[in-house]
N, C-alpha and C positions, 0 to 999 in steps of 0.2 A: 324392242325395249328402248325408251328412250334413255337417253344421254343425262346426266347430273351436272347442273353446273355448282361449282362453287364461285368464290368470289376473284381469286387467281388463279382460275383452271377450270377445265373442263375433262368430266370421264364420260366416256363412252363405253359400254356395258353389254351391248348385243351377241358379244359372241363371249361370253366370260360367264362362269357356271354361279358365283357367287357375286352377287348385283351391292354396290353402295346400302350398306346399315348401318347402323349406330354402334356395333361395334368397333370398327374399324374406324372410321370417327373419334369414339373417344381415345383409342391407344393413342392416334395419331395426333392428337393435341394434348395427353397427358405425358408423353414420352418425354424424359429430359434431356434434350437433346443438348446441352450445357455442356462447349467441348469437346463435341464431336465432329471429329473430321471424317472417318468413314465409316458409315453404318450399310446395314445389313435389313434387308425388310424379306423375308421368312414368309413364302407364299401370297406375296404381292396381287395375286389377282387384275385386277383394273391397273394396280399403281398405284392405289388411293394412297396409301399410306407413306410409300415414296417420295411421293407429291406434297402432301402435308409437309414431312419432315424437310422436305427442300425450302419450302414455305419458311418453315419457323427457323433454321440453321443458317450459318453464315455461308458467303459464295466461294468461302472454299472446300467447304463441306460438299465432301463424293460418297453417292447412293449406290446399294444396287440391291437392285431385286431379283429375287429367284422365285420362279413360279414353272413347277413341273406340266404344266397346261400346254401344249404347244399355240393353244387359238388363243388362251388370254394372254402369255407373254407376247405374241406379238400385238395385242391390242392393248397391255401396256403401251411398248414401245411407239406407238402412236401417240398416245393421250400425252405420255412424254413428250416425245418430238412437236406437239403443238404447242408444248407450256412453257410459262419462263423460262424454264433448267433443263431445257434437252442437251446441253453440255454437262450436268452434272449428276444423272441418273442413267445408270444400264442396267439394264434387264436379261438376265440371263436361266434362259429354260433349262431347267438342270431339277434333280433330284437333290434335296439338302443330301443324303447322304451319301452320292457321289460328288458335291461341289468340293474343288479343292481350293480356296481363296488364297490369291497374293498377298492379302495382308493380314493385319488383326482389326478386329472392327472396336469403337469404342462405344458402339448401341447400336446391338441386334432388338429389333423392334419385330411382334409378329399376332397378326390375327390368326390363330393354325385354326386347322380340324376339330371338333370337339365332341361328337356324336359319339362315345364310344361303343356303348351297347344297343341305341337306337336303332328302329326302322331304318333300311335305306332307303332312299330315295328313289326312284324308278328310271331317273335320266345318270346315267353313268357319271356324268362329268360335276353335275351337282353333288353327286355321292363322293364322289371322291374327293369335292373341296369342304364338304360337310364334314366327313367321316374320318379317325385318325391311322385307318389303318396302314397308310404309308406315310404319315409322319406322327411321332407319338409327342408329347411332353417331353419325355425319357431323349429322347431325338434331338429336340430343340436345347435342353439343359447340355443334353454331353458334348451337341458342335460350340455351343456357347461357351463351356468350361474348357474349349482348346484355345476357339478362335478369339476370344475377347483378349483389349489390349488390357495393359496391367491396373488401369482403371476403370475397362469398362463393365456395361451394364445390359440387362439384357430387361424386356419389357416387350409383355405380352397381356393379351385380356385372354377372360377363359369363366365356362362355366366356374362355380366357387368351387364341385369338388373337384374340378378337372385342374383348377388354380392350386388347390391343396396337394393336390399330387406333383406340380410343378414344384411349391415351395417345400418341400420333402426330398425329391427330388434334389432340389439345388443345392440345398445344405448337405445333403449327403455325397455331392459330387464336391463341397470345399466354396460351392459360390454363400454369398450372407445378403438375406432381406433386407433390402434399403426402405422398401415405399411400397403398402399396401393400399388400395381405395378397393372397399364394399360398393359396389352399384344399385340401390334400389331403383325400381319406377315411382315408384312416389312413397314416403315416409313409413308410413304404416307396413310395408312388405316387408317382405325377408329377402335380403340379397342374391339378384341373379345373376351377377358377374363380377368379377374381380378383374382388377388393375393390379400388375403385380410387377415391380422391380427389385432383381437380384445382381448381382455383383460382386467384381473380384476384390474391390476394396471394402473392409469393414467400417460400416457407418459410428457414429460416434454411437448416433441411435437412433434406430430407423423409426418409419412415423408410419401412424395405420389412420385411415381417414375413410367416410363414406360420401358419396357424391349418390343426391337426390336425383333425378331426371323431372318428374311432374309433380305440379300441387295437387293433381286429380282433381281439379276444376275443369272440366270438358279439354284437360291433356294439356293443359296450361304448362308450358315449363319453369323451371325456376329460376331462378337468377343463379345461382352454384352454377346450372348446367351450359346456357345461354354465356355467363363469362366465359365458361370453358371453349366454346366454339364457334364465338363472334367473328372472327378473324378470318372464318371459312362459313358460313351460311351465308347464303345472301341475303334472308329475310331478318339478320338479327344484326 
């Protein structure tokens, strides 16, 4: 499988069960990383999202990724090690819930699992980054309701019912809806993802927004989508 480049960086994907999409994409350029000095990226895979977040954050801003994989975190830890910020991202192969973390994050950022009652997969490693049964929603809301500092934020994509179970989920753990985005493919759909951030500080008032992907002109994108990820495509 070949390699992705972006425009400052490069991932490599061959030994990593879940390959560069569009989901992980969009988290990683929708995430507000505004004040964030240590985030958290919730099954990292490649990096990608690590990567991104190093991108868009200032150079004092420290990453780290956990990825329960032992062949994609260290294939992380490469694409790291070749990119601007191999001093500011670590990768650590661990179980969310055996990580113990030194500090508090101020955005945990995460593409998880989301398959919950689907088909498995036939190659183990893909099923296990597809499938939520070792890391739930439930999972990510409760280390987030400890680990978050006293204004951070936590920011994930997710199918919409699997999103709805998240935002149910948060609120009932004490975190509050900051920032919704609906994701259609192109206008006319009905939305198949959600952009969700919740948090321990309450917003004055949160905002819900939907982000188009195509004009469904032979997959033309739109301009919403293209602003969103100019800054990492190389053809845009």
């Amino acid at each position: 499988m070949a390699g992705f480049r972006f425009k400052q960086f490069n991932i490599e994907q061959d030994r990593c069960a879940m390959k560069v999409g569009t989901d992980g994409v969009l988290i990683g350029c929708w995430c507000d990383t505004t004040d964030s000095k240590r985030v958290l990226d919730i099954g990292t895979g490649t990096g990608l999202i690590a990567l991104m977040v190093a991108q868009r954050s200032t150079n004092d801003c420290q990453i780290t990724g956990i990825e329960i994989d032992t062949d994609a975190a260290e294939q992380a830890r490469e694409n790291v090690a070749s990119s601007p910020w191999p001093n500011r991202i670590d990768i650590v192969g661990e179980k969310l819930q055996d990580y113990l973390p030194s500090c508090q994050f101020d955005l945990i950022v995460s593409n998880p699992p989301y398959f919950t009652n689907a088909l498995k997969a036939p190659d183990a490693k893909r099923s296990a980054a597809r499938h939520n049964d070792s890391l739930t929603v439930e999972d990510i809301v409760h280390f987030a309701t400890k680990n978050l500092s006293e204004k951070g934020k936590l920011a994930v994509v997710l199918p919409c019912e699997e999103g709805k179970r998240l935002l149910a989920e948060s609120i009932a753990c004490g975190l509050h809806v900051r920032h919704t985005t609906w994701v259609k493919t192109t206008i006319n759909k009905t939305p198949k993802r959600m952009l969700v951030e919740v948090g321990k500080e309450k917003p004055e008032r949160g905002t819900e927004d939907t982000l188009v992907l195509s004009n469904g002109n032979n997959n033309e994108k739109t301009d919403q989508f293209i602003d969103l990820v100019k800054d990492f495509y190389l053809h845009y």
